[in-house]
C-alpha positions as CSV (number, residue, x, y, z in Angstrom):
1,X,22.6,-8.2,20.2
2,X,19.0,-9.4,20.5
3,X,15.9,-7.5,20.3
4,X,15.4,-8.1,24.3
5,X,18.9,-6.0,24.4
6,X,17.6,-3.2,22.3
7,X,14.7,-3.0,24.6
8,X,17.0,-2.0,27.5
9,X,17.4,1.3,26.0
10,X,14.8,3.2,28.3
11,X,13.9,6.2,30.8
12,X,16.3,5.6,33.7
13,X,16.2,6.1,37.3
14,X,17.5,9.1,38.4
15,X,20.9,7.7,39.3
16,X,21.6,6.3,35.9
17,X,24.6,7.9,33.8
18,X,23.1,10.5,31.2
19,X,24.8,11.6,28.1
20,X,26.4,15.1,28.7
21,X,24.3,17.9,27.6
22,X,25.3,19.3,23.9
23,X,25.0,23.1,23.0
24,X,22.7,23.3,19.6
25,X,24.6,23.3,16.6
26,X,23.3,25.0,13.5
27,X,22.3,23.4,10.4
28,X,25.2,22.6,7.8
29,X,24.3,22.8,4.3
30,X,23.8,19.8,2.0
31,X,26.9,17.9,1.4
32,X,28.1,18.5,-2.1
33,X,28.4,14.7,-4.2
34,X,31.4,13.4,-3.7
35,X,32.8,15.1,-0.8
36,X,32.9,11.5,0.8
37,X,32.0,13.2,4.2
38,X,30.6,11.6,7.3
39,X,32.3,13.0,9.5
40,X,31.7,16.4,10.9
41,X,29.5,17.3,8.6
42,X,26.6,14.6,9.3
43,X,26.8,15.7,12.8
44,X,25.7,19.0,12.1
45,X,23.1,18.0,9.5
46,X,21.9,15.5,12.2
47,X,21.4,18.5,14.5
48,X,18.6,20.2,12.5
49,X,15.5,19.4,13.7
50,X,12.3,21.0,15.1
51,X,11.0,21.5,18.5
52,X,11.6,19.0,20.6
53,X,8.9,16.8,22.2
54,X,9.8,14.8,25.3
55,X,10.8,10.5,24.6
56,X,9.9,10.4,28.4
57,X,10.7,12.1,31.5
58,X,14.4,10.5,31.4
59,X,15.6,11.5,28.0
60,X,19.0,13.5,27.7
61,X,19.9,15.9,25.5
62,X,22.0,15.6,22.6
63,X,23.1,16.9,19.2
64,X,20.5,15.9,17.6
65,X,17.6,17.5,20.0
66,X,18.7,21.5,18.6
67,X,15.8,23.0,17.8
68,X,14.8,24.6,15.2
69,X,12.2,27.7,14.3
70,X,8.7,26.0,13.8
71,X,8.0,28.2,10.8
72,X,11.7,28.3,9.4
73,X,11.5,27.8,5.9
74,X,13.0,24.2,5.0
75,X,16.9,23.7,3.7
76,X,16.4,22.6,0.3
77,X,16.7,19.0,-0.3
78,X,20.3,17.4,-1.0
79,X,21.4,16.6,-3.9
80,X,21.6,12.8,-4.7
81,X,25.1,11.1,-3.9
82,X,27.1,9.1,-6.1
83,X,25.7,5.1,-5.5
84,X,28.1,2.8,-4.0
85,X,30.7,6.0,-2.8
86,X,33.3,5.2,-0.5
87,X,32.4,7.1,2.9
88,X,34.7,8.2,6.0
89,X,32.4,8.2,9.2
90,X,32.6,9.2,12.7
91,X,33.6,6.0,15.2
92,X,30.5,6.3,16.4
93,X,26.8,7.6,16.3
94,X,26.2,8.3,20.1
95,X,25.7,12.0,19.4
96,X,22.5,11.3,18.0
97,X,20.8,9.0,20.8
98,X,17.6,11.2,21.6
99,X,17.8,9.1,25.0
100,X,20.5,7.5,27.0
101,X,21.8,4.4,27.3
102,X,20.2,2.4,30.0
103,X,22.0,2.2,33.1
104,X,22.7,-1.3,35.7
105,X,19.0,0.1,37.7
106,X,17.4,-0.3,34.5
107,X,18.4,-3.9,33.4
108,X,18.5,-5.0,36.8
109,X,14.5,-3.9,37.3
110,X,13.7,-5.5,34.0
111,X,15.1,-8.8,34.8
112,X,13.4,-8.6,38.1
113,X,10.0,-8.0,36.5
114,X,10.5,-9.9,33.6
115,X,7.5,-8.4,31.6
116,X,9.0,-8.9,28.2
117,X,6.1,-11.4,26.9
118,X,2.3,-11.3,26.8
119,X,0.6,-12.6,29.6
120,X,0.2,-16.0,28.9
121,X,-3.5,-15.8,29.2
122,X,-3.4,-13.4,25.7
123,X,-1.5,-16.1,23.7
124,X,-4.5,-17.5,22.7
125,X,-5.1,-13.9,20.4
126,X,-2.3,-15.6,18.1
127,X,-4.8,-17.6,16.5
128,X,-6.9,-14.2,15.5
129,X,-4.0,-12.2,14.4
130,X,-4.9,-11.2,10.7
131,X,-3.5,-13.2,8.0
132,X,-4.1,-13.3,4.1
133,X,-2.1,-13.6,2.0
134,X,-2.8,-13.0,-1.8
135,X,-1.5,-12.1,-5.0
136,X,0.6,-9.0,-5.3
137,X,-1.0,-6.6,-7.9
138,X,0.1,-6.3,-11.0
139,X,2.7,-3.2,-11.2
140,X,3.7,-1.2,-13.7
141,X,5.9,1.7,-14.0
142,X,3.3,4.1,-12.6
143,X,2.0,1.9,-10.2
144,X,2.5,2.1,-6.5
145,X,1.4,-0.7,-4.2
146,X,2.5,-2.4,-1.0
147,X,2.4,-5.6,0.3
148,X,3.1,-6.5,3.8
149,X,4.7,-9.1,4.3
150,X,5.2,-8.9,8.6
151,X,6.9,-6.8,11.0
152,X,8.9,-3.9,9.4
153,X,9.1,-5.9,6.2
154,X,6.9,-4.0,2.9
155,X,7.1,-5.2,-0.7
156,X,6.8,-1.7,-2.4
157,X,6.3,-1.5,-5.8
158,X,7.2,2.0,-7.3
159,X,8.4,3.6,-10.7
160,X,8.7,-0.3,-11.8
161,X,11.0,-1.0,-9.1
162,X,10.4,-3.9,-6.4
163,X,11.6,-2.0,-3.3
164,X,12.3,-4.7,0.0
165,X,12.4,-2.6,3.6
166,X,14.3,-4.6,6.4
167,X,13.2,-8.2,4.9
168,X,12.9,-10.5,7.4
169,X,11.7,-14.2,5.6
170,X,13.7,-16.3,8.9
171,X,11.5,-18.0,11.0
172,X,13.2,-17.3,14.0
173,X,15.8,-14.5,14.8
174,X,18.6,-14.7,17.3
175,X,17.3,-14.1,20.6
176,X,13.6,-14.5,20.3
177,X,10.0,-16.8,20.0
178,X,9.6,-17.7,16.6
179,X,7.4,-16.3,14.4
180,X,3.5,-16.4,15.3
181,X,2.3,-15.7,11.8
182,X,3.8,-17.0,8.5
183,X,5.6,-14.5,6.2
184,X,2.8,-13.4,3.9
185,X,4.7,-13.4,0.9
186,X,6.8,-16.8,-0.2
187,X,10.4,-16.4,-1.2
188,X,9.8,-17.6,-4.2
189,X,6.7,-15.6,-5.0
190,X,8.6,-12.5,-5.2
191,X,9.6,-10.7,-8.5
192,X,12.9,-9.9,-9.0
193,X,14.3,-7.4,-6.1
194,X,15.8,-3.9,-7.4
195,X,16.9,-2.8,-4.4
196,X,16.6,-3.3,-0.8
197,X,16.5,-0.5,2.1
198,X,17.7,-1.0,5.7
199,X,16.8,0.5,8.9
200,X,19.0,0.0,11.3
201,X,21.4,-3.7,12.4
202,X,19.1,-4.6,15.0
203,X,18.8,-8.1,14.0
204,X,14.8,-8.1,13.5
205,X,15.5,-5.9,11.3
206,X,18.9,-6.7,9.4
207,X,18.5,-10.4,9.1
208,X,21.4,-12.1,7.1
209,X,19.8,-15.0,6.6
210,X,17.1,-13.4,4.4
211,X,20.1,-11.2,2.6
212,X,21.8,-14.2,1.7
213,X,19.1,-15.3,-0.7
214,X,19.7,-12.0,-2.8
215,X,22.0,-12.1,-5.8
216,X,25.4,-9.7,-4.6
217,X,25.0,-7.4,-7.3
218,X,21.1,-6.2,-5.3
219,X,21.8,-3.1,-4.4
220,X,21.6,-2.2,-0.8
221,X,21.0,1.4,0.8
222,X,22.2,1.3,4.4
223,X,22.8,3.8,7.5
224,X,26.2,5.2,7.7
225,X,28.5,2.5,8.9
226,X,27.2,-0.5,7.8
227,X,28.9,-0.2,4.4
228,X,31.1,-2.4,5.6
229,X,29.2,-4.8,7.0
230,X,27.3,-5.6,3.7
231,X,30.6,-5.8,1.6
232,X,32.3,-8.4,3.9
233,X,29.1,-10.9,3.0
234,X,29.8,-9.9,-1.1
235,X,27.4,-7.4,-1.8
236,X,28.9,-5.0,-4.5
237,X,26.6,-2.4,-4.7
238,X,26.3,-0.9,-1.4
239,X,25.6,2.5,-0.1
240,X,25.5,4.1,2.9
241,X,24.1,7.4,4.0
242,X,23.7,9.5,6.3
243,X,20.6,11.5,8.3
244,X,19.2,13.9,5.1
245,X,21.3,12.7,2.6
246,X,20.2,11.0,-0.6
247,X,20.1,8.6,-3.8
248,X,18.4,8.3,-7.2
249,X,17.9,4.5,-8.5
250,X,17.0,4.7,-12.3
251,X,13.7,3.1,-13.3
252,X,11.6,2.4,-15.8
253,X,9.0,5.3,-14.4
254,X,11.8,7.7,-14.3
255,X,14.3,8.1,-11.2
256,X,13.2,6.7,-7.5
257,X,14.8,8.7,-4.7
258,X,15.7,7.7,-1.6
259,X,16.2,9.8,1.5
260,X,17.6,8.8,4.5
261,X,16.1,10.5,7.3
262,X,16.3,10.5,11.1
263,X,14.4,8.0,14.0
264,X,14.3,7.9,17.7
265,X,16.4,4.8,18.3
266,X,19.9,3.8,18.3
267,X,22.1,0.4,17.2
268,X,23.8,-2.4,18.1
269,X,24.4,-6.3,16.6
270,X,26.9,-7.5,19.1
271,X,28.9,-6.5,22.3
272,X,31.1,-3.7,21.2
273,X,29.5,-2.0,18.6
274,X,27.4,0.2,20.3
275,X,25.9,3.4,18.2
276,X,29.2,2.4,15.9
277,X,26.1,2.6,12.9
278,X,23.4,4.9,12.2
279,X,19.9,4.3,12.4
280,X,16.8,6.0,11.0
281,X,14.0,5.8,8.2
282,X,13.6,6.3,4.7
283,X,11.6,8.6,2.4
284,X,10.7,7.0,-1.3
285,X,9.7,9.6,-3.6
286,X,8.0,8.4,-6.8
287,X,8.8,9.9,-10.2
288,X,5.2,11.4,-10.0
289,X,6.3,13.1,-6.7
290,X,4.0,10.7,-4.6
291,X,6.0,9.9,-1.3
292,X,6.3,6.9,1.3
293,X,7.6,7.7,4.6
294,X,9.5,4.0,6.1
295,X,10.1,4.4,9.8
296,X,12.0,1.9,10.5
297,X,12.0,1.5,14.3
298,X,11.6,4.5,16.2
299,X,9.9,6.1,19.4
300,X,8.0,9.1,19.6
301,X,9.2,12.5,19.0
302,X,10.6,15.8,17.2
303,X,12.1,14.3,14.5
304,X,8.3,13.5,12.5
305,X,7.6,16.9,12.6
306,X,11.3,18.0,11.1
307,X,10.5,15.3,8.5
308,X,7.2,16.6,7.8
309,X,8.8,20.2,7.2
310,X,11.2,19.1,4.5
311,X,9.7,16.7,2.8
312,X,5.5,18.4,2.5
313,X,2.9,15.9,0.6
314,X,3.5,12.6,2.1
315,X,1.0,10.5,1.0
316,X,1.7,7.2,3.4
317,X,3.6,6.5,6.4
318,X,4.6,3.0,7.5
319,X,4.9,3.1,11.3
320,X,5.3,0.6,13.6
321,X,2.5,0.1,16.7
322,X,3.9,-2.6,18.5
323,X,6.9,-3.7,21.0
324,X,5.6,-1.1,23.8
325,X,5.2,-2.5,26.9
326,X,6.0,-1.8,29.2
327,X,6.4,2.0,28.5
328,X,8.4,2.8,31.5
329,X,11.4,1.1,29.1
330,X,10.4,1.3,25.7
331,X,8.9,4.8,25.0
332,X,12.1,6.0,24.0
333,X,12.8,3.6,21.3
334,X,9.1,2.2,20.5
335,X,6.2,4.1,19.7
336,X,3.0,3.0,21.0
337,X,0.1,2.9,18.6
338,X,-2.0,6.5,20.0
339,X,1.9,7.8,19.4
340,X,2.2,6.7,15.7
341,X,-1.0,8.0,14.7
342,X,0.3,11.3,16.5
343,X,3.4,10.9,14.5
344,X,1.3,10.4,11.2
345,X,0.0,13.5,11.9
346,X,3.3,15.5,13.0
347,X,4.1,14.0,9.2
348,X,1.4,15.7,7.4
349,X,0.8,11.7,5.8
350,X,-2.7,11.3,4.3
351,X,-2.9,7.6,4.9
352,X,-1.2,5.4,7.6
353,X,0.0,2.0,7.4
354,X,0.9,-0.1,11.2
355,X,3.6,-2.6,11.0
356,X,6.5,-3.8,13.3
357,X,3.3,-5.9,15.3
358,X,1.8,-9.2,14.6
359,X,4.9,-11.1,13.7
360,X,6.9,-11.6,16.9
361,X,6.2,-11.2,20.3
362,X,8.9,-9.2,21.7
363,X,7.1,-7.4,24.8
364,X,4.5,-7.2,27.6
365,X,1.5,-6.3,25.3
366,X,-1.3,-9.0,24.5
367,X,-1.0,-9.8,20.6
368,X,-4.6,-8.0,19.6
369,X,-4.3,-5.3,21.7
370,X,-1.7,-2.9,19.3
371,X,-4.5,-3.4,16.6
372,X,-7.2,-2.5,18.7
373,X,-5.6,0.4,19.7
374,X,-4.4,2.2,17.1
375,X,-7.7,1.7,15.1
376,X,-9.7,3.5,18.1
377,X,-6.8,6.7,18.4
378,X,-7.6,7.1,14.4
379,X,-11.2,7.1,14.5
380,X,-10.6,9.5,17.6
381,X,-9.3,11.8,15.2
382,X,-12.0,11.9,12.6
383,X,-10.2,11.4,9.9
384,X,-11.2,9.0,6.9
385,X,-11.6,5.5,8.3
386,X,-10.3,3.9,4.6
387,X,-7.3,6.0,5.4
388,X,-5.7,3.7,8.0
389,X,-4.3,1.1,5.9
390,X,-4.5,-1.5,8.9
391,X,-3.4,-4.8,6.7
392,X,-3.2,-8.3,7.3
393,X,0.1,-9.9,6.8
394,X,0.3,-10.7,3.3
395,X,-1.9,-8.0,2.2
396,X,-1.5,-5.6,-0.8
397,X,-2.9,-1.9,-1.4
398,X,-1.9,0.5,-4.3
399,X,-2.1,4.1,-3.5
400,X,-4.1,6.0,-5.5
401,X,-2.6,8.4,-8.3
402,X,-2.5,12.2,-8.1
């Protein structure tokens, strides 16, 4: 699977195979700890969302578009699961695709206009893309800071806790250019990891290479269904969860939580596992109730606004702003950067940070351009300029205290 796969997954011509309408399923209360359930039950949690806004004119609907009453009052969060708990899940995920699989019109159109890279008179942008790296700050346990350190990879620092999201440190990964800007934070520059959360397998985003430099006994917090893969390469503590379900990580500050909450997307790593993970983002809640929303990779739609509803306050949303062009395949999956800052605000986040651009060049858009961009939809919106949090790679910022 290679990220020129995953960007396959698009609005189809009307002759390609759509998923099979689904009737809307209620939500199912919070699994209780321990109930080791997967399956059934995160299908119907899954279905609770809000309204549903449009991925583009050839999105199908599924389980997980049921909609839900704008002012309903919010199922109360879930209880934390046991860490490392053996889980039972579906076979697959493709009840939760918010879009269908692409079709042979689809692939055969992309190949044919072969519009997956900047046009070669934009390559000279690389050598503008912003870079600085620096010091991380100093963190203690009531600190909260990030660092970027490219593409969907954040150093967070919270409750005492150094927090990795899908690190990436390869230079190259399968299927793609190499990198066009270093990693802004060296390997070895790093303080000891605590934990590490993952999207989804896509491999820009679950890069073995990178995990194999953590010591086994990291603890990993994963989609439902990727358990597995993790314990096969010696990680011992390894969790999996599913959409709305959580964990605690103890911590100097007091317990970290971690929710695992839905994306527009889907999964794949090689030729026949299709969907057979989840995919999605995470919410990190600090013991002082400040909250970090990680998207992960996602396009635009219903699913901010559901995460807005049951999770109020969010202080910060990372989002990503680039890998959109062209849109007539990517919408689905990738959000543009006028449709993060719309999905910043379907959040209710004070403060957004881009990511997921800047680091590889995986489609038609020229290298500035997702910067320039999103920088004009925020000041378009009149909110605070210091509140777009539009870093360089290697770049740090702690958010402010309560």
């Amino acid at each position: 699977m290679t990220e020129q796969t995953e960007r396959s997954l698009a609005e189809q011509p009307s002759d390609t195979e759509r998923l099979p309408p689904a009737a809307p399923a209620a939500p199912a209360a919070p699994a209780a700890p321990g109930d080791g359930g997967g399956t059934g039950g995160g299908a119907a949690r899954g279905a609770a969302g809000g309204a549903a806004h449009p991925a583009g004119p050839a999105t199908g609907r599924t389980t997980a578009d049921a909609p839900v009453l704008p002012h309903a009052t919010p199922p109360p969060l879930a209880p934390p699961r046991p860490l490392g708990e053996p889980r039972t899940w579906p076979r697959d995920f493709t009840d939760r695709l918010t879009a269908p699989l692409p079709g042979v019109r689809a692939l055969a159109r992309i190949a044919r206009e072969g519009k997956l890279r900047p046009p070669p008179e934009t390559l000279p942008e690389i050598q503008q893309l912003p870079f600085a790296p620096g010091p991380m700050p100093a963190a203690g346990p009531t600190t909260l800071a990030l660092t970027w350190a490219g593409h969907a990879s954040w150093i967070i620092r919270v409750g005492g806790l150094t927090v990795l999201t899908d690190p990436v440190w390869s230079r190259k990964i399968l299927g793609t250019p190499a990198r066009v800007t270093p990693v802004g934070v060296r390997w070895e520059d790093l303080p000891p990891v605590d934990a590490v959360v993952i999207s989804h397998n896509h491999y820009d985003h679950l890069d073995a290479p990178t995990l194999k430099r953590l010591p086994r006994h990291t603890p990993l917090l994963l989609p439902a269904g990727l358990a597995p893969w993790a314990r096969r390469r010696g990680f011992t503590q390894v969790t999996d969860l599913d959409w709305w379900e959580a964990v605690e990580l103890p911590a100097p500050g007091g317990p970290v939580r971690f929710d695992f909450v839905p994306a527009h997307h889907w999964s794949k790593r090689t030729l026949t596992d299709t969907c057979r993970s989840l995919w999605g983002g995470w919410l990190l809640t600090a013991p002082d109730g400040r909250r970090i929303h990680f998207a992960g990779d996602t396009g635009y739609g219903h699913w901010f606004e559901e995460i807005g509803r049951r999770y109020p306050g969010i202080d910060l949303a990372l989002l990503p702003i680039g890998a959109y062009d062209p849109r007539w395949m990517l919408r689905p999956v990738h959000t543009d950067p006028e449709e993060a800052v719309k999905a910043c605000q379907d959040l209710g986040a004070r403060a957004l940070a881009p990511m997921h651009w800047s680091t590889f060049l995986l489609s038609g858009e020229p290298p500035l351009e997702p910067l320039h961009r999103v920088r004009a939809a925020w000041a378009a919106t009149g909110r605070p300029r210091e509140d777009l949090w539009d870093l360089p790679v290697g770049a740090s910022r702690v958010l402010a205290e309560r």
